[in-house]
LUMGU-948287 format. One record per residue (C-alpha): chain; x, y, z; residue number from 1. Coordinates in steps of 0.001 Angstrom, whole numbers. Last residue first. Example, Ala and Ser with C-alpha at 12.3 -4.5 7.8 and 13.67 -1.06 7.14 Angstrom:
2
+-------+---------+---------+---------+-----+
| kette |       X |       Y |       Z |  nr |
+-------+---------+---------+---------+-----+
|     A |   13670 |   -1060 |    7140 |   2 |
|     A |   12300 |   -4500 |    7800 |   1 |
+-------+---------+---------+---------+-----+
! end
This chain:
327
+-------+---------+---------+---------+-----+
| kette |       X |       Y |       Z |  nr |
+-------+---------+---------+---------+-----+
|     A |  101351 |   86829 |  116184 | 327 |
|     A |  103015 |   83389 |  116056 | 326 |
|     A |  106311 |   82633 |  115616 | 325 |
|     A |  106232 |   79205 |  117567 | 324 |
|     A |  103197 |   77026 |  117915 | 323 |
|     A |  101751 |   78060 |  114274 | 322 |
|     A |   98064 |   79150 |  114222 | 321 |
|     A |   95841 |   76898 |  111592 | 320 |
|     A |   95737 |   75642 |  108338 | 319 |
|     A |   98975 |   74547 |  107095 | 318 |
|     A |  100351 |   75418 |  103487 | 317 |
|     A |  103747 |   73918 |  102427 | 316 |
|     A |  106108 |   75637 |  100111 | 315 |
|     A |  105325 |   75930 |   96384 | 314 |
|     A |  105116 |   80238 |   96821 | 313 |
|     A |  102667 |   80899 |   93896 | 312 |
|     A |  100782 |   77199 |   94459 | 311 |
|     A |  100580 |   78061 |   98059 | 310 |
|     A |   99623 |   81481 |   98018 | 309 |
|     A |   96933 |   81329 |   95622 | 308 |
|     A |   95473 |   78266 |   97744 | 307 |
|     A |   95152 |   80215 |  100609 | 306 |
|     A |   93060 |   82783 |   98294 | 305 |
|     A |   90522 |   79793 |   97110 | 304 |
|     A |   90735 |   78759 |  100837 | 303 |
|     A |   89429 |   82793 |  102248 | 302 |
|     A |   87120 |   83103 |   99457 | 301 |
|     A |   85196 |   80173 |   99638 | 300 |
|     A |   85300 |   80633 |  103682 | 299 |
|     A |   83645 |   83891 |  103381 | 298 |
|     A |   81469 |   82906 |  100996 | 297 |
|     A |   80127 |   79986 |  103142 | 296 |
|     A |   79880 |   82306 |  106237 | 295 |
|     A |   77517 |   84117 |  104127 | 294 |
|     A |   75010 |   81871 |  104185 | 293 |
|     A |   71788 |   83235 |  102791 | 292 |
|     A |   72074 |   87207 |  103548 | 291 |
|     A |   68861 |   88849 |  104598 | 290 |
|     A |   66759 |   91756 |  103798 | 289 |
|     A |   64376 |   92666 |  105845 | 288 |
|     A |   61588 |   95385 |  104960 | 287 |
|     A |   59629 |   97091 |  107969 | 286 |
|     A |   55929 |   98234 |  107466 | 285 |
|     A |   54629 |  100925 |  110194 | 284 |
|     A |   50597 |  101286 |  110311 | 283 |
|     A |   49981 |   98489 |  112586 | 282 |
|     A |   52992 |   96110 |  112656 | 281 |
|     A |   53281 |   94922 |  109113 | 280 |
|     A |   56659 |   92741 |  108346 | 279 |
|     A |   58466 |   92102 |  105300 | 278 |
|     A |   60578 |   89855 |  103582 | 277 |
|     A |   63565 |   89813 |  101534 | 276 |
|     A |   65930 |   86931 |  101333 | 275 |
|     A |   69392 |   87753 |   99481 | 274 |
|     A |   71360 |   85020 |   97602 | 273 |
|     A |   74716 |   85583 |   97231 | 272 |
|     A |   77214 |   85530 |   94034 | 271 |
|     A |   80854 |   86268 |   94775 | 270 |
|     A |   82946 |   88541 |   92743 | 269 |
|     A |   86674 |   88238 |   92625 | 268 |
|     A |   88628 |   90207 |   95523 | 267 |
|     A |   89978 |   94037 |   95055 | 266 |
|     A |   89236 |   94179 |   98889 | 265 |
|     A |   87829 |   90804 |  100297 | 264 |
|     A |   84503 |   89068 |   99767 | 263 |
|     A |   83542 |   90717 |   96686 | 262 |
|     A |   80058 |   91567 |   95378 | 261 |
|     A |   77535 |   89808 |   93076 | 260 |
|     A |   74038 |   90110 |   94753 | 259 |
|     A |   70555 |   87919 |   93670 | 258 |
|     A |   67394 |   88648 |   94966 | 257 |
|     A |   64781 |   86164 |   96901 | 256 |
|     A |   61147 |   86326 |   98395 | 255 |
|     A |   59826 |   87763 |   95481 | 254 |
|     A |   56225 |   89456 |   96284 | 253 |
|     A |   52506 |   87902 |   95276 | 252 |
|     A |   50334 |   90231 |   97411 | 251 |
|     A |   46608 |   89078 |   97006 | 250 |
|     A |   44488 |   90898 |   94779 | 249 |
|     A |   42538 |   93996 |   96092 | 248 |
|     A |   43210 |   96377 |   93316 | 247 |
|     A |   45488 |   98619 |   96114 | 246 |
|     A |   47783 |   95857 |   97318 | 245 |
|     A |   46696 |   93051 |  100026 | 244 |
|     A |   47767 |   91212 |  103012 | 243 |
|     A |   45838 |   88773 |  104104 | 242 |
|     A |   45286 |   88520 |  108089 | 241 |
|     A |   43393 |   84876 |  109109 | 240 |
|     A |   41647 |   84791 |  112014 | 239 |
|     A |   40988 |   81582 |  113553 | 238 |
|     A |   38507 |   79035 |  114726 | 237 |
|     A |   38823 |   75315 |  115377 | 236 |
|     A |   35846 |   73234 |  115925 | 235 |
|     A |   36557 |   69721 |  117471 | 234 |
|     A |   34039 |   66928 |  116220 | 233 |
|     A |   36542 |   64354 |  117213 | 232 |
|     A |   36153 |   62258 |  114201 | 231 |
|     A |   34893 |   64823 |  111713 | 230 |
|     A |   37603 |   67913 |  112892 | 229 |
|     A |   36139 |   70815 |  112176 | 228 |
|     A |   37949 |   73990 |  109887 | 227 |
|     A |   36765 |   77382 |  110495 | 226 |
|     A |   38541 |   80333 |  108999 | 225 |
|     A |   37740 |   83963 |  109100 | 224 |
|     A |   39381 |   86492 |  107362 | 223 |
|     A |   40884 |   89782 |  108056 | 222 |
|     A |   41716 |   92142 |  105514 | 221 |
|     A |   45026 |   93832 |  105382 | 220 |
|     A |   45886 |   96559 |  103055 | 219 |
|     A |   49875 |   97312 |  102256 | 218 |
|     A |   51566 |   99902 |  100139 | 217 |
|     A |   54510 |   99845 |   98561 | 216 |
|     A |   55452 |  102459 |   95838 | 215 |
|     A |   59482 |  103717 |   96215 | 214 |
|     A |   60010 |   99874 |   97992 | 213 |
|     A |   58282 |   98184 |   94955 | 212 |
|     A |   59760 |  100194 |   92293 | 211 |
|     A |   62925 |   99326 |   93388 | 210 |
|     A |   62552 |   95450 |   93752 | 209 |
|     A |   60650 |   95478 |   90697 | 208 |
|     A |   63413 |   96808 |   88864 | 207 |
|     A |   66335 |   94687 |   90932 | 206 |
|     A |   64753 |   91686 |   89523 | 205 |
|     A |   62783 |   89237 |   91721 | 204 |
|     A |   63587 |   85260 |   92528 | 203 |
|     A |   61302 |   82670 |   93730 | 202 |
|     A |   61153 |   81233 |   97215 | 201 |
|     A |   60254 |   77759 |   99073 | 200 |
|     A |   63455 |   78537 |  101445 | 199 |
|     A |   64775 |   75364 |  100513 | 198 |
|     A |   63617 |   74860 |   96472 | 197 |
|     A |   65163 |   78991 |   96199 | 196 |
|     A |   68547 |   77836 |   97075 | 195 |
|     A |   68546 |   74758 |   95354 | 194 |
|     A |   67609 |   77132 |   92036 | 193 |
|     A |   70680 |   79020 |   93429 | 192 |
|     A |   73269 |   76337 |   93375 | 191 |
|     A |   71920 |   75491 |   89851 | 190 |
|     A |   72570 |   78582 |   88611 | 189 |
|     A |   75789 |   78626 |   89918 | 188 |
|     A |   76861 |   75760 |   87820 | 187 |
|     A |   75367 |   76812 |   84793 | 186 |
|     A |   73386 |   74925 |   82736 | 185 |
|     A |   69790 |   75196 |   84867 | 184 |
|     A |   67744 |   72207 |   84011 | 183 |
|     A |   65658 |   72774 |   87561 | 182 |
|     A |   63572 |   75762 |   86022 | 181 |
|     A |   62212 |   78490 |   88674 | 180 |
|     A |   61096 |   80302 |   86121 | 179 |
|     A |   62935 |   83641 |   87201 | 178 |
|     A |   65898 |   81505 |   87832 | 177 |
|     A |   66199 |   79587 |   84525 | 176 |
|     A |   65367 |   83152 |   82944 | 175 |
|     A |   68673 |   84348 |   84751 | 174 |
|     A |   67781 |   86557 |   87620 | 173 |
|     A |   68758 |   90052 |   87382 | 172 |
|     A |   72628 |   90592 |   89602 | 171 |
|     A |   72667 |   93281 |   92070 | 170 |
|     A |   75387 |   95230 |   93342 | 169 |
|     A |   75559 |   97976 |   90868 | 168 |
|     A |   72426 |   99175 |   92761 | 167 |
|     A |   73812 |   99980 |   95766 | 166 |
|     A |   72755 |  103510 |   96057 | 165 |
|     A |   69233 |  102028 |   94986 | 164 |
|     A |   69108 |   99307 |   97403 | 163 |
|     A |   69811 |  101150 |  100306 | 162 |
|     A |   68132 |  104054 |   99327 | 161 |
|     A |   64746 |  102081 |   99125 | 160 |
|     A |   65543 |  100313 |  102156 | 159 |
|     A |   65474 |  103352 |  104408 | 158 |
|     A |   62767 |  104766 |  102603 | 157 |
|     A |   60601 |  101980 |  103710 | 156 |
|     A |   61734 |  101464 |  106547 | 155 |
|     A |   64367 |   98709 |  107445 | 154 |
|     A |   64324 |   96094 |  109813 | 153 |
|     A |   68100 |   94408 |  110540 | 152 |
|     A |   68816 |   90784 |  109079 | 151 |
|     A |   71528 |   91924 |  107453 | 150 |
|     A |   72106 |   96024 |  107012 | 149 |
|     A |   75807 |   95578 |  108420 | 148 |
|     A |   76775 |   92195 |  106600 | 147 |
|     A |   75919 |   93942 |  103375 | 146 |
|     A |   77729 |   97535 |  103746 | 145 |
|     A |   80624 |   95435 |  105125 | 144 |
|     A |   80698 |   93244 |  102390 | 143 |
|     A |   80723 |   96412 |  100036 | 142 |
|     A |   83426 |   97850 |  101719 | 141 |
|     A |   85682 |   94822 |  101184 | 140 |
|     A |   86987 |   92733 |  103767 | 139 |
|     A |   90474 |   92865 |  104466 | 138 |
|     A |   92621 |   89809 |  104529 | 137 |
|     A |   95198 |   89811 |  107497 | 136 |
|     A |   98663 |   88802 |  105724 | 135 |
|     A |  101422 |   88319 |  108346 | 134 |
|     A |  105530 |   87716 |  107827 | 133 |
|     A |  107650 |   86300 |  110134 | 132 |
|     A |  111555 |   86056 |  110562 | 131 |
|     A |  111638 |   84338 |  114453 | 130 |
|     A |  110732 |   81073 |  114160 | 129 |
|     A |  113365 |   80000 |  116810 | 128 |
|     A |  114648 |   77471 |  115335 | 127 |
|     A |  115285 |   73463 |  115418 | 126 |
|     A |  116516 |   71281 |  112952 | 125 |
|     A |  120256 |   70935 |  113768 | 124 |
|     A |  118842 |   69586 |  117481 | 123 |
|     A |  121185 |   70405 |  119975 | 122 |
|     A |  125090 |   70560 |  119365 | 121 |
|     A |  126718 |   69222 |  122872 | 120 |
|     A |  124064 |   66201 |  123682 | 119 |
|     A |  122771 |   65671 |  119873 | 118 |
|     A |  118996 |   65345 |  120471 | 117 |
|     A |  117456 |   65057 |  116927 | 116 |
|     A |  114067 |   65811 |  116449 | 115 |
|     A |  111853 |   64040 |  113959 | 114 |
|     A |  111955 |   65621 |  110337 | 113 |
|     A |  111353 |   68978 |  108477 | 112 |
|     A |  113100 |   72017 |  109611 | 111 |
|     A |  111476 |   74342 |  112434 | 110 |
|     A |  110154 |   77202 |  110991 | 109 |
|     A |  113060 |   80179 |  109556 | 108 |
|     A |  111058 |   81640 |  106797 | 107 |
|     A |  107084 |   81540 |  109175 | 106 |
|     A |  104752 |   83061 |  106495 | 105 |
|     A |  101557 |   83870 |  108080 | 104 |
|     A |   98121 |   83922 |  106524 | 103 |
|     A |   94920 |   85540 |  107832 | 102 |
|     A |   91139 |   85267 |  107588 | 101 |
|     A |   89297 |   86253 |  110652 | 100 |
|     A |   87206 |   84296 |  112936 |  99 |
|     A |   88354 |   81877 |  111496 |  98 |
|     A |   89863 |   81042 |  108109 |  97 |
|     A |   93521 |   81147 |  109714 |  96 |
|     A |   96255 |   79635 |  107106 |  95 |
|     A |   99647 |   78848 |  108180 |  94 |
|     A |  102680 |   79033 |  105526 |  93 |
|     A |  105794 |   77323 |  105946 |  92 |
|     A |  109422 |   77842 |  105167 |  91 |
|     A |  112067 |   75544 |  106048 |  90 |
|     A |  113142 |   74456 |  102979 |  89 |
|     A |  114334 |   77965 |  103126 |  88 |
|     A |  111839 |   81221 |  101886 |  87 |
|     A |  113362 |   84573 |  102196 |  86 |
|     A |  112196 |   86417 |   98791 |  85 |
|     A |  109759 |   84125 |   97581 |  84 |
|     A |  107883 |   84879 |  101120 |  83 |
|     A |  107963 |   88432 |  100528 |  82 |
|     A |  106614 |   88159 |   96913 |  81 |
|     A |  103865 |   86138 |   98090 |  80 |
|     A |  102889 |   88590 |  101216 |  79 |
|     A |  103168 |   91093 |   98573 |  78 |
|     A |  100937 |   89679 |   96434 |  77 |
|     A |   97913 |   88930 |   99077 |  76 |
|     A |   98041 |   92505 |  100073 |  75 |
|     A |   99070 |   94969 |  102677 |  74 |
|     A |  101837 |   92826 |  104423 |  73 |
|     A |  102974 |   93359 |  108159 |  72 |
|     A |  106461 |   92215 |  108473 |  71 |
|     A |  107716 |   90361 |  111948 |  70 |
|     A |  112192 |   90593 |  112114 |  69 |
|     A |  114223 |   88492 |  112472 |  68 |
|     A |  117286 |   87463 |  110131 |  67 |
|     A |  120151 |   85989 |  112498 |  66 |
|     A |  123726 |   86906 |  112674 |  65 |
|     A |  123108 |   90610 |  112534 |  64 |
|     A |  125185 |   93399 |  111404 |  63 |
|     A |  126906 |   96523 |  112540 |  62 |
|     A |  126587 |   95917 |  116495 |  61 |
|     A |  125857 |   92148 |  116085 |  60 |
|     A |  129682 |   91229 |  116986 |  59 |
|     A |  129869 |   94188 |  119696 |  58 |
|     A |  126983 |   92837 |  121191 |  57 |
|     A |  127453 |   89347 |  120980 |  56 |
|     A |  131226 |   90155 |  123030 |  55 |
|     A |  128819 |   92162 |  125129 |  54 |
|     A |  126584 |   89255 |  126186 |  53 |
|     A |  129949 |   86913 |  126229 |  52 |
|     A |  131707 |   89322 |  128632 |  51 |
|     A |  131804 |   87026 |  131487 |  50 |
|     A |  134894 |   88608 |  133825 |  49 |
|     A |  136538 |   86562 |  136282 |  48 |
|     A |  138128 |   87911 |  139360 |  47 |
|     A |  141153 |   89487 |  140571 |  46 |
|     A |  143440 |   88447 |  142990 |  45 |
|     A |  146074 |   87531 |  140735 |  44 |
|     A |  145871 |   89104 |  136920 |  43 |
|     A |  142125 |   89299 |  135450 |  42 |
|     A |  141073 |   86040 |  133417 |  41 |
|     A |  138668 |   86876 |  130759 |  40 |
|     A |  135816 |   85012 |  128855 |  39 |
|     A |  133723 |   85380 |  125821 |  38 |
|     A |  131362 |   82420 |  124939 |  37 |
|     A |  130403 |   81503 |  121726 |  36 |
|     A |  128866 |   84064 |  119753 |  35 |
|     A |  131608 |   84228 |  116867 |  34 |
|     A |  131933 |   86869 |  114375 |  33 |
|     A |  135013 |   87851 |  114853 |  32 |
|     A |  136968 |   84485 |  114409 |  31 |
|     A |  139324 |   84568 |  117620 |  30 |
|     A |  136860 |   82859 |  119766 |  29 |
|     A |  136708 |   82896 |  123375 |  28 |
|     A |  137102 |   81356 |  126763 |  27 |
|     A |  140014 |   82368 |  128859 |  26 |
|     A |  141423 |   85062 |  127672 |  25 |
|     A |  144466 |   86466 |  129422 |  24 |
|     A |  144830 |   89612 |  131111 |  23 |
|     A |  148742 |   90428 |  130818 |  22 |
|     A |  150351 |   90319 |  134700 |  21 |
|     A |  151498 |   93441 |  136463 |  20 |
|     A |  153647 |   95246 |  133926 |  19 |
|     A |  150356 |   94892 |  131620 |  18 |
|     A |  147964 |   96246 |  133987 |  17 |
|     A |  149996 |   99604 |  134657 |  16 |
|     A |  150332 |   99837 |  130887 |  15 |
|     A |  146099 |   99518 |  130558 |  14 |
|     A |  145351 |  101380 |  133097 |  13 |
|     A |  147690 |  104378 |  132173 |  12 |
|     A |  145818 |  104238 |  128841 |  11 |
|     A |  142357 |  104298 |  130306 |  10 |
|     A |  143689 |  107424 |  132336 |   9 |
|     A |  144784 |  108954 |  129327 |   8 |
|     A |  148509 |  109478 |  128893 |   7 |
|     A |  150231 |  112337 |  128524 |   6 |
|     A |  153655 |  112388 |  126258 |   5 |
|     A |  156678 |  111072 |  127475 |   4 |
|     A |  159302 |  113851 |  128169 |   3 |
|     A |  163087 |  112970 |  128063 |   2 |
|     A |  165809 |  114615 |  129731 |   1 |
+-------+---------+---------+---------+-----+
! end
């Protein structure tokens, strides 16, 4: 007498199946990585069984057929060695300038070319766009510090701290600058000299800026003025406030500085005009100091960086949001 060993019941199944009728497949590759579809036929009076989404499964379960993935880059290199890495003809990058400076690698974008419809293969070209790869510049601290104190009214000591804990900041006038001369050499100082013609200004030094805001004081006078007009005969009078310093003479102040900070984090330097002005209400004086055009820095920065990453990469650079791949 003979004695079989135990089965399991997945084993007895299996037997029990196979002295019935064999289950046949119906649909499905036998190279083991295909994704086509995976289908079953049960013996009589049993149904069909779709097991394409865990035939992919199984395929996928120890590697992938596609690369996707979305990386998150800390710097402008590494988003350029990343793309080098993957890139296809395929590869694109899009630029964003605004409202904040990015760059996205797209590997797998759509090939190049019109579409092509085949009825039972698709369009070769197309994809899914999904291996990405995002660059969001950073701004540097000291554009922050810059952008934050804008515009805003300062006190006294308020200002005075600001400037002199920033101090490495500023840039002293060239002597072109100081004298407002128009046969400036360098580019930049001829950007600035156009600067100062439009806001009718003249550039300080950082010295006399600090000395002013650790010793400024402020006397007004009031003056009258009366000016008639001969062919109407209209009289018009006004007031006029002066402000003065201690000796009396008028207060002759520089309306512009100069800055040299960067844009972005471990950026190249950008030189920006500052406007400075001040207001007297009462006893209280408020300083303002104002950056000219910063949006055009920002932007400067933002293309000369795009530009980095096109010429280091030598695949196509497109400004704006991509339809597919996106984040």
């Amino acid at each position: 007498m003979s004695h079989e060993a135990p089965k399991n019941i997945a084993e007895t199944i299996i037997t029990h199946m196979e002295r019935v009728r064999p289950i046949e497949v119906v649909s499905g590759s036998e190279h083991p990585d295909s994704t086509g579809p995976y289908i079953i036929a049960a013996p009589d009076g049993m149904r069909l069984h779709d097991l394409t989404k865990q035939h992919r499964e199984g395929v996928e379960a120890l590697k992938p057929l596609q690369r996707t993935g979305h990386a998150v880059l800390e710097d402008l290199d590494s988003l350029i060695a990343w793309t080098n890495r993957f890139k296809s003809e395929a590869t694109v990058l899009f630029g964003q300038i605004h409202p904040t400076p990015k760059l996205t690698a797209v590997i797998d974008y759509h090939g190049e070319g019109p579409s092509r419809i085949d009825p039972t293969e698709g369009d070769p070209t197309a994809s899914y766009a999904r291996h990405t790869g995002l660059y969001t510049f950073p701004v540097s601290e000291e554009w922050r510090r810059w952008t934050a104190i804008s515009g805003q009214p300062l006190t006294k000591d308020q200002f005075g701290e600001f400037i002199e804990e920033n101090a490495k900041d500023f840039l002293d006038p060239t002597p072109a600058l100081l004298n407002g001369l128009t046969d400036a050499s360098e580019a930049w100082e001829r950007c600035m000299t156009e600067i100062a013609a439009k806001v009718q200004g003249r550039f300080g030094q950082y010295a006399a800026l600090a000395q002013l805001s650790r010793n400024f004081q402020v006397y007004e006078t009031g003056q009258l003025q009366i000016s008639t007009n001969r062919d109407t005969g209209e009289t018009h009078v006004q007031f006029l406030d002066e402000h003065r310093g201690p000796d009396g003479a008028p207060l002759r102040l520089p309306n512009l500085f100069m800055i040299a900070i960067p844009v972005f984090e471990e950026g190249a330097l950008y030189r920006l005009a500052v406007r400075f002005r001040y207001r007297k209400a009462g006893a209280e004086v408020k300083f303002f100091a104002t950056l000219y055009n910063p949006e055009a820095a920002l932007r400067d920065a933002a293309r000369e960086a795009l530009a980095t990453a096109q010429e280091k990469t030598g695949v196509p650079l497109m400004i704006g949001k991509p339809e597919i791949g996106a984040r």
